[in-house]
DOKERO-991699 format. One record per atom (N, C-alpha, C, O): atom name; x, y, z. Coordinates in steps of 0.1 Angstrom, whole numbers. Layout:
<pts>
(pt "CA" (X Y Z))
...
</pts>
This chain:
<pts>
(pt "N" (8 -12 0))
(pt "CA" (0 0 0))
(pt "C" (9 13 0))
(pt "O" (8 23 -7))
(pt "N" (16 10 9))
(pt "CA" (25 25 9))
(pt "C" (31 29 -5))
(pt "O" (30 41 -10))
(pt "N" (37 16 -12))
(pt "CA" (45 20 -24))
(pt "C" (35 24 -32))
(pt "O" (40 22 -43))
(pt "N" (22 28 -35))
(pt "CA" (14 26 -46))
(pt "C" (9 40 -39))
(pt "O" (6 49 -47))
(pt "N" (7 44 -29))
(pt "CA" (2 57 -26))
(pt "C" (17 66 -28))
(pt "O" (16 77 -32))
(pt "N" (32 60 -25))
(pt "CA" (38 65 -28))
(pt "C" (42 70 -42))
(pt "O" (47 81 -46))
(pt "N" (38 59 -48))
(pt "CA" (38 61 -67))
(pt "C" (29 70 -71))
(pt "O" (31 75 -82))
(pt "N" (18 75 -64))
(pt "CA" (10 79 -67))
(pt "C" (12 91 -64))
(pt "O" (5 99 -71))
(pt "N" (20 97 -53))
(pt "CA" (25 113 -53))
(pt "C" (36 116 -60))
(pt "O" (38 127 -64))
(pt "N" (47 105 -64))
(pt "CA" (55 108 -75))
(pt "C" (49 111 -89))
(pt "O" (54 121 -93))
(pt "N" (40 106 -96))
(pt "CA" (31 108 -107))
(pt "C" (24 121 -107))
(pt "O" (23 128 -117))
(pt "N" (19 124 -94))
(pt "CA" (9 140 -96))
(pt "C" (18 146 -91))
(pt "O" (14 158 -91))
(pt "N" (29 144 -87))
(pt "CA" (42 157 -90))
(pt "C" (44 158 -103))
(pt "O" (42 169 -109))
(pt "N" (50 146 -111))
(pt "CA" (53 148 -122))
(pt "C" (42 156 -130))
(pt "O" (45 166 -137))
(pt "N" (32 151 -128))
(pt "CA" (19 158 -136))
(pt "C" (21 171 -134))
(pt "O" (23 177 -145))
(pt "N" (21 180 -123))
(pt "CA" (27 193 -118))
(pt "C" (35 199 -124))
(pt "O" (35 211 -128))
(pt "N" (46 190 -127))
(pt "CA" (59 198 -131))
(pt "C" (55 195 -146))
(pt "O" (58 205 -152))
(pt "N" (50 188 -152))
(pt "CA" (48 191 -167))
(pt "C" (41 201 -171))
(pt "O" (46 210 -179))
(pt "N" (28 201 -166))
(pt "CA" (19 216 -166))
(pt "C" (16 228 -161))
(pt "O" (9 237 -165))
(pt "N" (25 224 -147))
(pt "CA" (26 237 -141))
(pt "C" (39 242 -139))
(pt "O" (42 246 -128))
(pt "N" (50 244 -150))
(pt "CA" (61 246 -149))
(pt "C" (67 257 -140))
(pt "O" (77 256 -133))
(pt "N" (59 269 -139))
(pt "CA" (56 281 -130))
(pt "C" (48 280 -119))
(pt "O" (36 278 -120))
(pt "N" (54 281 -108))
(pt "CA" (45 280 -92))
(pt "C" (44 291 -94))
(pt "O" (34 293 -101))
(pt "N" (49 301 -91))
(pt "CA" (37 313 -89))
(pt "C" (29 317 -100))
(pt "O" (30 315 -112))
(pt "N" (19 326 -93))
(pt "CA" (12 333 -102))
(pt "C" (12 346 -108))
(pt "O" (11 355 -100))
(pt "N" (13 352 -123))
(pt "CA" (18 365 -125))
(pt "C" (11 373 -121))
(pt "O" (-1 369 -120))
(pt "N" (13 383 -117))
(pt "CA" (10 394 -113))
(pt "C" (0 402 -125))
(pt "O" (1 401 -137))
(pt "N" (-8 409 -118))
(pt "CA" (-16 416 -131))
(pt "C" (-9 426 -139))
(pt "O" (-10 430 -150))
(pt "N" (0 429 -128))
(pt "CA" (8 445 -139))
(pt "C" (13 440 -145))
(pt "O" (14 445 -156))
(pt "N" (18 427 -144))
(pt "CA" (30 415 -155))
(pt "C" (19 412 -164))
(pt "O" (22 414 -176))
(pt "N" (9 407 -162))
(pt "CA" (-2 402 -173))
(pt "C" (-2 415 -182))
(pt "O" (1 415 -194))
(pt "N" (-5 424 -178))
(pt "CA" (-12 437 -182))
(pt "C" (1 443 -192))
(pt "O" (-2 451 -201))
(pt "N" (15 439 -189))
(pt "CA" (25 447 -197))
(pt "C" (26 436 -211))
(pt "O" (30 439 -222))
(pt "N" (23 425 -207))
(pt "CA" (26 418 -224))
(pt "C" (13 415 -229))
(pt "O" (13 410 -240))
(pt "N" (1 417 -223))
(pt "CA" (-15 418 -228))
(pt "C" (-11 433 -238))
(pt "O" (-9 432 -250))
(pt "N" (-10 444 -234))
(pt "CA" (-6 459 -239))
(pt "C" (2 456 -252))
(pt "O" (-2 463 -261))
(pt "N" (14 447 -258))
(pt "CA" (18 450 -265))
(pt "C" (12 439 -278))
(pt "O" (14 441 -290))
(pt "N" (3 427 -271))
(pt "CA" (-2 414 -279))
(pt "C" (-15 427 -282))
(pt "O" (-22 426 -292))
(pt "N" (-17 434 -275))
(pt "CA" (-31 439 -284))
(pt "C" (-31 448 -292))
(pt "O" (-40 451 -299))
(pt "N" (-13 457 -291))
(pt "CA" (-14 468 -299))
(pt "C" (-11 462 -314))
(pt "O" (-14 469 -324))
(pt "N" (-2 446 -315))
(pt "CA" (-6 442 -324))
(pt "C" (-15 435 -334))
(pt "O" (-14 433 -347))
(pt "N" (-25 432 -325))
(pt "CA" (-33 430 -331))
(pt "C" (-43 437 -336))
(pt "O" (-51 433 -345))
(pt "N" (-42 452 -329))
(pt "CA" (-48 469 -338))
(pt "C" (-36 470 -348))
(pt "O" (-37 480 -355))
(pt "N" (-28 465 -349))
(pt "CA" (-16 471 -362))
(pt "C" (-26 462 -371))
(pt "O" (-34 467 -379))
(pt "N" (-27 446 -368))
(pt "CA" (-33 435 -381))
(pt "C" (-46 439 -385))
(pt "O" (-49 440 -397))
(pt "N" (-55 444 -374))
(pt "CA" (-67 451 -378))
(pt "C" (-71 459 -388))
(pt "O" (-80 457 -397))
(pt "N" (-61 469 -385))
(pt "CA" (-60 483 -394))
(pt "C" (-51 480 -410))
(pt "O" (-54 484 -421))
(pt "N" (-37 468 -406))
(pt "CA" (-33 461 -417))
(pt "C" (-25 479 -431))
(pt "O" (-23 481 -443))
(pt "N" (-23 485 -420))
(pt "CA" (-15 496 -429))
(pt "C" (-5 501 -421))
(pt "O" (-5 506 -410))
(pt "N" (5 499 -429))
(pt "CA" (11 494 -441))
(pt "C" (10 478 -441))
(pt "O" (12 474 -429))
(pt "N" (4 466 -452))
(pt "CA" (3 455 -447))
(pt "C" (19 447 -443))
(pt "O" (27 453 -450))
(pt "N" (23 441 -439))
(pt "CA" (40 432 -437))
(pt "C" (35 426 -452))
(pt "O" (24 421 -456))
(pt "N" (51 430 -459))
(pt "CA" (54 420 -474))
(pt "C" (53 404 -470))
(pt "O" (55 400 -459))
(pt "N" (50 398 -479))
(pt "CA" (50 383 -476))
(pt "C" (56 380 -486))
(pt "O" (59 390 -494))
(pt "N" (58 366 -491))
(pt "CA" (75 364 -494))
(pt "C" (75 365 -510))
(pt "O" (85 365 -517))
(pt "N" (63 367 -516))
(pt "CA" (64 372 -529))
(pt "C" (66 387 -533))
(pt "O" (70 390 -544))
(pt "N" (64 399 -523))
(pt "CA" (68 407 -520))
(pt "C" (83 415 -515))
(pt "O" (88 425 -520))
(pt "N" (89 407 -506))
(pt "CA" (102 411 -505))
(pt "C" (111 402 -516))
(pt "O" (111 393 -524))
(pt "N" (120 416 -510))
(pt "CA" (136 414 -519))
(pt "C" (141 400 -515))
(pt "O" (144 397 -504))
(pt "N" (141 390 -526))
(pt "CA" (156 377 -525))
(pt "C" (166 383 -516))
(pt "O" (169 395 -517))
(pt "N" (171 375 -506))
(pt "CA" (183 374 -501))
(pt "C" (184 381 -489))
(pt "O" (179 393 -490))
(pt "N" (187 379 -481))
(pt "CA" (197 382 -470))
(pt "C" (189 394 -465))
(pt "O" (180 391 -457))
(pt "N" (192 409 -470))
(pt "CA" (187 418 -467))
(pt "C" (175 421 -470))
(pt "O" (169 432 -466))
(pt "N" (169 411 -479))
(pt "CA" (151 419 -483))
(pt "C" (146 407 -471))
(pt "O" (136 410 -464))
(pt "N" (153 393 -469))
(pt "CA" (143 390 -456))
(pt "C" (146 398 -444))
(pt "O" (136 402 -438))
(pt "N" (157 401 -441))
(pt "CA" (159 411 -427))
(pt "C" (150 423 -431))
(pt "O" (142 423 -422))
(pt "N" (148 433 -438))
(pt "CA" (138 444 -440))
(pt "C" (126 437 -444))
(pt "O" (117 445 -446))
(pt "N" (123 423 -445))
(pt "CA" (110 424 -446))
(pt "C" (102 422 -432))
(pt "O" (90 425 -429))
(pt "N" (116 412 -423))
(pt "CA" (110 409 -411))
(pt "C" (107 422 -402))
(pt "O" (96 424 -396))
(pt "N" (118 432 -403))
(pt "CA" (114 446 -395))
(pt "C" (100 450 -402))
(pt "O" (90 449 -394))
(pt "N" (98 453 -411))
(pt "CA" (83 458 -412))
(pt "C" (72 450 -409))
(pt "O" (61 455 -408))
(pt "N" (74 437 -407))
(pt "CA" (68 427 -401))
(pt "C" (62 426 -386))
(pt "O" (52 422 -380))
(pt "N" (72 432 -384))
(pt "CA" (75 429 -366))
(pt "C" (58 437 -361))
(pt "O" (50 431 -354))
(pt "N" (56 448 -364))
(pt "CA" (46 454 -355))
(pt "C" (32 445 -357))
(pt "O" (22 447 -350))
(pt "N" (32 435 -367))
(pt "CA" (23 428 -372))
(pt "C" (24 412 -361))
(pt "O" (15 406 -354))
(pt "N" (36 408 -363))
(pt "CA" (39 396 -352))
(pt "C" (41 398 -339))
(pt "O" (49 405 -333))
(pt "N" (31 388 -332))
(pt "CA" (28 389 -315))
(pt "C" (42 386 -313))
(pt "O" (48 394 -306))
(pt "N" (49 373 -318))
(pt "CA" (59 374 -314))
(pt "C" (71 381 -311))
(pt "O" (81 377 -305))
(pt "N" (70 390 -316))
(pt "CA" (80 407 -317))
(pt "C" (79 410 -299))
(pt "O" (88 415 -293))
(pt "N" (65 405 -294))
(pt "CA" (66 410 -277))
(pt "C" (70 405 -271))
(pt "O" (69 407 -259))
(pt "N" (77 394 -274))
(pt "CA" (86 382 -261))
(pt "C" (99 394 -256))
(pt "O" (106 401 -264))
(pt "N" (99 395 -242))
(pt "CA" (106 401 -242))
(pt "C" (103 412 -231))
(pt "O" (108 415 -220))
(pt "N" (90 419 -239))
(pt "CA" (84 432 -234))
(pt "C" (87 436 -221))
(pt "O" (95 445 -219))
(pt "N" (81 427 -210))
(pt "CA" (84 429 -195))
(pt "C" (96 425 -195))
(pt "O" (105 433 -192))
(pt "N" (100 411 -199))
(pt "CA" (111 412 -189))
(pt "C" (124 425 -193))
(pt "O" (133 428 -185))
(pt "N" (122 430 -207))
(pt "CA" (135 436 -210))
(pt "C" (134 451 -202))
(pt "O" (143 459 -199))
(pt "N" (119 454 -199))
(pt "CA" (116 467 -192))
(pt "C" (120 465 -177))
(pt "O" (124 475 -171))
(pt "N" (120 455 -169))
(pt "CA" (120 449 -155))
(pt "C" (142 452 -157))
(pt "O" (148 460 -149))
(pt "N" (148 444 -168))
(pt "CA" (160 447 -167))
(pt "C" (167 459 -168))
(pt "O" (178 461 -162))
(pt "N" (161 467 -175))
(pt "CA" (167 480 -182))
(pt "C" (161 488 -173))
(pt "O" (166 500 -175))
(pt "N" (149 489 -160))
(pt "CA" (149 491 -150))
(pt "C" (163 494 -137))
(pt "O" (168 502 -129))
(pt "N" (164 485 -140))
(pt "CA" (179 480 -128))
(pt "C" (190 485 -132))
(pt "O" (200 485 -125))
(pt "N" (188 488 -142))
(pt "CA" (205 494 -152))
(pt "C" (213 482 -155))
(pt "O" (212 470 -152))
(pt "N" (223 491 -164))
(pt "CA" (234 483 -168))
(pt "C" (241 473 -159))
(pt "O" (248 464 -164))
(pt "N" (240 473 -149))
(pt "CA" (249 464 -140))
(pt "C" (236 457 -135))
(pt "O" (239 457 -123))
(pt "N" (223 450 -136))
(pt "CA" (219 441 -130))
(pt "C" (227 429 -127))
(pt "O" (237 425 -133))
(pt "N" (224 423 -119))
(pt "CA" (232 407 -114))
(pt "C" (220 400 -125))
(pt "O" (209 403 -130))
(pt "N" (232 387 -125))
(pt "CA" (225 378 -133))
(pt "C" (211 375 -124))
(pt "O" (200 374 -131))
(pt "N" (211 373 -113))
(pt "CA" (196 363 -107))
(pt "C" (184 377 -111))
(pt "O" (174 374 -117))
(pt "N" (188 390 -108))
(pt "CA" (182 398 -113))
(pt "C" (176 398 -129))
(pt "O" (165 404 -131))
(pt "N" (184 393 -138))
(pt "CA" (183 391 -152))
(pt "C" (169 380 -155))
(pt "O" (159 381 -161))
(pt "N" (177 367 -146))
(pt "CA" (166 359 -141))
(pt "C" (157 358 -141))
(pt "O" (149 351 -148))
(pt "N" (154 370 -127))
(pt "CA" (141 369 -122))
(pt "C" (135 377 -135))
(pt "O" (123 377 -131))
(pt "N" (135 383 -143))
(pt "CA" (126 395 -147))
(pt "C" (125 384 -155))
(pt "O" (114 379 -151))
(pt "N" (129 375 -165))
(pt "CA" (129 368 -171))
(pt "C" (118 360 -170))
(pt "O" (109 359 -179))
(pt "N" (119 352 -158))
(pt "CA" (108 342 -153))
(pt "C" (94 345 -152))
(pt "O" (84 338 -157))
(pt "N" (94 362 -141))
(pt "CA" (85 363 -144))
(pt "C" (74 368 -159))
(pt "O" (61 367 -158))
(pt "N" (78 372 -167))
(pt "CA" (76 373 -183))
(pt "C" (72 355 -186))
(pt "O" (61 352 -191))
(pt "N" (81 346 -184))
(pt "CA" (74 335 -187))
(pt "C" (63 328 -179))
(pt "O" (56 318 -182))
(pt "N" (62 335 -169))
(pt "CA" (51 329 -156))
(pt "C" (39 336 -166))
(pt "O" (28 330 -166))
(pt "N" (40 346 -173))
(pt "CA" (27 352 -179))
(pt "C" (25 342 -191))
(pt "O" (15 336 -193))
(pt "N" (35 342 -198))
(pt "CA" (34 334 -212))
(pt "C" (30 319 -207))
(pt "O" (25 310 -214))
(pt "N" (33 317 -197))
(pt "CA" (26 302 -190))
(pt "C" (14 301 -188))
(pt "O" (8 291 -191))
(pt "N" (7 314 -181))
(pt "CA" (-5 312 -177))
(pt "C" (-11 314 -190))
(pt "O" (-21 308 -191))
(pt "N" (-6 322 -201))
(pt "CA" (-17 321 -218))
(pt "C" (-16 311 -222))
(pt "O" (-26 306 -225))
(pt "N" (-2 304 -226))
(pt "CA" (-7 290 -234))
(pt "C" (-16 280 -223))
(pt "O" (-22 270 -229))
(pt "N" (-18 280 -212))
(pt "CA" (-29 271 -203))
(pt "C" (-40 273 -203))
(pt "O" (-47 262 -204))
(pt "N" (-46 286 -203))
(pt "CA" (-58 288 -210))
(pt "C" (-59 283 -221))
(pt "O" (-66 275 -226))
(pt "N" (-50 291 -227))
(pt "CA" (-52 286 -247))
(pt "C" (-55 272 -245))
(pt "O" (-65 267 -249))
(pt "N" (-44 266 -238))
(pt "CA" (-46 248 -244))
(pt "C" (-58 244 -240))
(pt "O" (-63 237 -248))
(pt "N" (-65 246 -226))
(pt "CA" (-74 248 -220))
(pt "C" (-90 248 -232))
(pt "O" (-100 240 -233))
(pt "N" (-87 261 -240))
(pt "CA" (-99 268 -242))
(pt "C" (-98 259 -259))
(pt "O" (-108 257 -265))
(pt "N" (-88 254 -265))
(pt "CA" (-82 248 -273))
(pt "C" (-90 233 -274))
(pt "O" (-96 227 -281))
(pt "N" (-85 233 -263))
(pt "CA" (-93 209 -257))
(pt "C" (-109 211 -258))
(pt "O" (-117 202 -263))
(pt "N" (-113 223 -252))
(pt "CA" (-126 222 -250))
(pt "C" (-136 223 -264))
(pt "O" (-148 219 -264))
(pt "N" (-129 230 -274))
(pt "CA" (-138 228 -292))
(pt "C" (-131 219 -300))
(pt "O" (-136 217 -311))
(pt "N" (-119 211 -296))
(pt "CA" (-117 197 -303))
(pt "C" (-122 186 -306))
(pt "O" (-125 180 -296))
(pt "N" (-124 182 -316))
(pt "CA" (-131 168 -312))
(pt "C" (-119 155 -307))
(pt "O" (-107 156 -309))
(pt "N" (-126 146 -302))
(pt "CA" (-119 136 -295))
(pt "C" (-104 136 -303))
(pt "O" (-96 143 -298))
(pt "N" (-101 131 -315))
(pt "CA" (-89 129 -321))
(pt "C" (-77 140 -319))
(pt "O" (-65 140 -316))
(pt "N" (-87 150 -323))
(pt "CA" (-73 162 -323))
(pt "C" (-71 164 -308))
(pt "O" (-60 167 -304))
(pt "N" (-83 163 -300))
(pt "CA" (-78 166 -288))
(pt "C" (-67 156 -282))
(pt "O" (-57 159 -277))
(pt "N" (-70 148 -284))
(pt "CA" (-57 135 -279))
(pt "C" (-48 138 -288))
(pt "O" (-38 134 -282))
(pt "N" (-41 143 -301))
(pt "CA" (-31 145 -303))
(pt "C" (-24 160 -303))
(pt "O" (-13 164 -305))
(pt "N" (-36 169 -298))
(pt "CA" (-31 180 -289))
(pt "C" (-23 176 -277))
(pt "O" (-12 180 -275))
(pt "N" (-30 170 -270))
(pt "CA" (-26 165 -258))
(pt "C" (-9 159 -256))
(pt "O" (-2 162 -246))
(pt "N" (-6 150 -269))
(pt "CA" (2 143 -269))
(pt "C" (13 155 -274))
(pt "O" (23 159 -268))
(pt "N" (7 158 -283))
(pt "CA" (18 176 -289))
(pt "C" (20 180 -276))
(pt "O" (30 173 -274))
(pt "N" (17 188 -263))
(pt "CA" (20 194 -257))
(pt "C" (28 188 -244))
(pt "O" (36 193 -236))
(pt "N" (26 177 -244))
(pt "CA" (33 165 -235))
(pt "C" (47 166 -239))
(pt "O" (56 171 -232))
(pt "N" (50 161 -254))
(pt "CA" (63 162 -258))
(pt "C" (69 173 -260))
(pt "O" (81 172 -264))
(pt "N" (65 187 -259))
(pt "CA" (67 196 -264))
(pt "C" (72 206 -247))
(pt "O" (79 216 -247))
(pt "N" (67 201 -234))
(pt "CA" (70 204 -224))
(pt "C" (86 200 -221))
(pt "O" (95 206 -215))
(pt "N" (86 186 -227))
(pt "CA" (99 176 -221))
(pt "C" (110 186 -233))
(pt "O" (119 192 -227))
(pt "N" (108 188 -244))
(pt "CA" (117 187 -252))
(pt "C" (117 206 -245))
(pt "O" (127 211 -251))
(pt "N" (113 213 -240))
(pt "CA" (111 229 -238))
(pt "C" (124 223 -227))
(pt "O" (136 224 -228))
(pt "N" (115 217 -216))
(pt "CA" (127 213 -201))
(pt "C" (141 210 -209))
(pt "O" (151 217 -208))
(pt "N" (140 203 -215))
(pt "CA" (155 199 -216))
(pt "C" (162 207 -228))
(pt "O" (174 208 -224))
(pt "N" (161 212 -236))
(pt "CA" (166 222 -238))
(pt "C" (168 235 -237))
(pt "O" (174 242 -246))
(pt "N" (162 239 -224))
(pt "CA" (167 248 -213))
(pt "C" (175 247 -204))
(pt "O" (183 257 -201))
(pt "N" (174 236 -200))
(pt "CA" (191 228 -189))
(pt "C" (200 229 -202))
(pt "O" (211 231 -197))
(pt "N" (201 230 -211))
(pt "CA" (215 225 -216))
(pt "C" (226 236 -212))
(pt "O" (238 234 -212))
(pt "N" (216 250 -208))
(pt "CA" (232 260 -204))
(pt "C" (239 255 -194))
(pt "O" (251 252 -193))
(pt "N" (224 252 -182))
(pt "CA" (235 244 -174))
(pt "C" (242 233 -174))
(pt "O" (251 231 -165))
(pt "N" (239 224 -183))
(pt "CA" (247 212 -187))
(pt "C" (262 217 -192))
(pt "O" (273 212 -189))
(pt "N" (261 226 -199))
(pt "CA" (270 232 -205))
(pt "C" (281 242 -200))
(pt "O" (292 242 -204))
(pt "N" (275 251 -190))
(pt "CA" (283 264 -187))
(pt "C" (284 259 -173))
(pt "O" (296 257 -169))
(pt "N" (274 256 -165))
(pt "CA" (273 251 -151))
(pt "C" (279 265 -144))
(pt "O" (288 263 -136))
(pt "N" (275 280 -145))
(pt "CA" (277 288 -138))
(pt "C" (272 299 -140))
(pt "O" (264 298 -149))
(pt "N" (273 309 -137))
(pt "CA" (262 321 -130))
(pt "C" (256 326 -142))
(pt "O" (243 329 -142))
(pt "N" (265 329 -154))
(pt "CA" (255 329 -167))
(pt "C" (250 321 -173))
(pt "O" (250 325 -185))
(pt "N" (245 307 -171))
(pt "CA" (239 297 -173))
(pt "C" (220 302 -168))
(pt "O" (210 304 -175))
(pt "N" (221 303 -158))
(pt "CA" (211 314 -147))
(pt "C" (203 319 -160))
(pt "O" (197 311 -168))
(pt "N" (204 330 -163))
(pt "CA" (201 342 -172))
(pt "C" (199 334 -183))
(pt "O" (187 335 -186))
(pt "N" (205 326 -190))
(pt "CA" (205 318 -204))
(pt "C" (195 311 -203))
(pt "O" (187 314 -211))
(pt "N" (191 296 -192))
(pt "CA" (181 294 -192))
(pt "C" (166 301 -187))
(pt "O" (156 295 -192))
(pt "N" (166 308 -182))
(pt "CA" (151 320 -184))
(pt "C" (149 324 -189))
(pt "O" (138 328 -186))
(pt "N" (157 332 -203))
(pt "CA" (156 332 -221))
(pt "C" (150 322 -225))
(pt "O" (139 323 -230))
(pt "N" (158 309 -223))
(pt "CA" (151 301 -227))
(pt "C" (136 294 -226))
(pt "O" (128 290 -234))
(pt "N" (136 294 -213))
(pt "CA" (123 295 -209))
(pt "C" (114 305 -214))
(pt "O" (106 300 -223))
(pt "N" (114 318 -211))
(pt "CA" (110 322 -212))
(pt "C" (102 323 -229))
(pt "O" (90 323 -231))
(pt "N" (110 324 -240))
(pt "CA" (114 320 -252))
(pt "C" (103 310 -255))
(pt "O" (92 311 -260))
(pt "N" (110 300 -252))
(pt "CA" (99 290 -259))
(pt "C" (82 286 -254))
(pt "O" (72 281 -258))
(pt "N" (88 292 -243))
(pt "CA" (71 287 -235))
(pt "C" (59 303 -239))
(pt "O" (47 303 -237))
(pt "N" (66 315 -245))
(pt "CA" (59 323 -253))
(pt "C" (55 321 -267))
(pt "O" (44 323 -272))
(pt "N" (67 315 -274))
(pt "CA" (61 309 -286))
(pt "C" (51 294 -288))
(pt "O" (47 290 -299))
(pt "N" (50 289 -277))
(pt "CA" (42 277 -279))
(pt "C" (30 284 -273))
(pt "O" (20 278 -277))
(pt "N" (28 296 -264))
(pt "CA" (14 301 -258))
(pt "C" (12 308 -271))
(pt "O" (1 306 -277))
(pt "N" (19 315 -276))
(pt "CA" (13 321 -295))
(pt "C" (8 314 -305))
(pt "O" (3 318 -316))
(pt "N" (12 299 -300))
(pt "CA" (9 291 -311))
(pt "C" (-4 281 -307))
(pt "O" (-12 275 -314))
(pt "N" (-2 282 -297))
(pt "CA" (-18 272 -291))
(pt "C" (-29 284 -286))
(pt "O" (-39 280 -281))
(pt "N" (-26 296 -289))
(pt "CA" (-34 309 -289))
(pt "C" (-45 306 -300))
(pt "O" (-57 305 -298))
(pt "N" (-37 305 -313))
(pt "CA" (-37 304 -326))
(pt "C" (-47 294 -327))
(pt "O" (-58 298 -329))
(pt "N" (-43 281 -328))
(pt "CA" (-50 271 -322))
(pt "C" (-63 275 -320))
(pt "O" (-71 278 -329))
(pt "N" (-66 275 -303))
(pt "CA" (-76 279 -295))
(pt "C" (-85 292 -307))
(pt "O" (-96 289 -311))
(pt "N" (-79 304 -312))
(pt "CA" (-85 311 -320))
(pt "C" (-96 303 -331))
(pt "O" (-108 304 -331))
(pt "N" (-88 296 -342))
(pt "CA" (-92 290 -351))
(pt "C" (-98 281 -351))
(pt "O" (-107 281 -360))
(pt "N" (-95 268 -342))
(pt "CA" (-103 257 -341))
(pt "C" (-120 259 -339))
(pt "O" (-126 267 -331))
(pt "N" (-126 251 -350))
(pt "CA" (-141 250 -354))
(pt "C" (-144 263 -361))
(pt "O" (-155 269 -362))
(pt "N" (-134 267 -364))
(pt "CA" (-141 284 -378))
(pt "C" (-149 276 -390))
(pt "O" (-154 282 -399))
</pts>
């Protein structure tokens, strides 16, 4: 009995740490600073002037995709990864400490955590059975492969700027997968 009730708090930890990668909860001013810039672009898409070139539009090579991505950017949510935490850093000045870098870091991804959960959330609930189980299965592997390629600084550097490197990373990818199961959640059953 013990080992099976014991198995059984190892498993709903695990379950925790897969979907609740962030213990705390963001703060509203933290919600409220990368809500402000996901909505000003989506009044840029709205309005759609000047529209972002798409790829029959820009210049071949090198420099026509880099000028096409800048005029792009006010158009892509993903242009806001970043927003708080780089205002939280440049706060502190030039000399923040790394745990400082960190933390502003984290918390930016504790917000991009709480949107892709909803999203996935609001996502599962208009899928039908199939895609919802291979949503499911998408976001299972897509947690493991997020974890572990965020340790690799510290696998790698194993010191104080490892810190900073992985809450980029974090922060990073767990924004682009809440933009992309946003998306999702948006579109599913149009």
């Amino acid at each position: 009995m013990f080992q099976f009730a014991s198995g059984s708090v190892v498993l709903c930890f695990g379950l925790l740490l897969a979907f609740g990668a962030f213990a705390e909860e963001p703060s509203a001013a933290d919600i409220a600073a990368v809500k402000a810039c996901t909505d000003l672009v989506a009044k840029t898409v709205a309005n759609q002037k000047p529209h972002p070139p798409d790829e029959f539009e820009e210049k071949a090579g090198p420099e026509g995709r880099l000028a096409a991505a800048a005029k792009a950017a006010a158009f892509t949510p993903a242009s806001c990864i970043g927003v708080l935490a780089n205002a939280c850093i440049q706060k502190q000045g030039e000399m923040a400490s790394d745990s400082v870098t960190s933390d502003c870091r984290s918390r930016e991804a504790q917000v991009w955590d709480k949107r892709l959960n909803q999203a996935y959330q609001s996502a599962m609930a208009k899928m039908e059975k199939e895609a919802a189980d291979n949503l499911r299965k998408t976001q299972r592997a897509w947690i493991g492969w997020r974890d572990a390629t965020c340790k690799q600084s510290w696998a790698t550097f194993q010191g104080t700027m490892a810190g900073p490197m992985e809450a980029w990373c974090m922060m990073n990818l767990t924004a682009n997968q809440a933009l992309w199961m946003e998306d999702w959640a948006e579109n599913v059953g149009r």
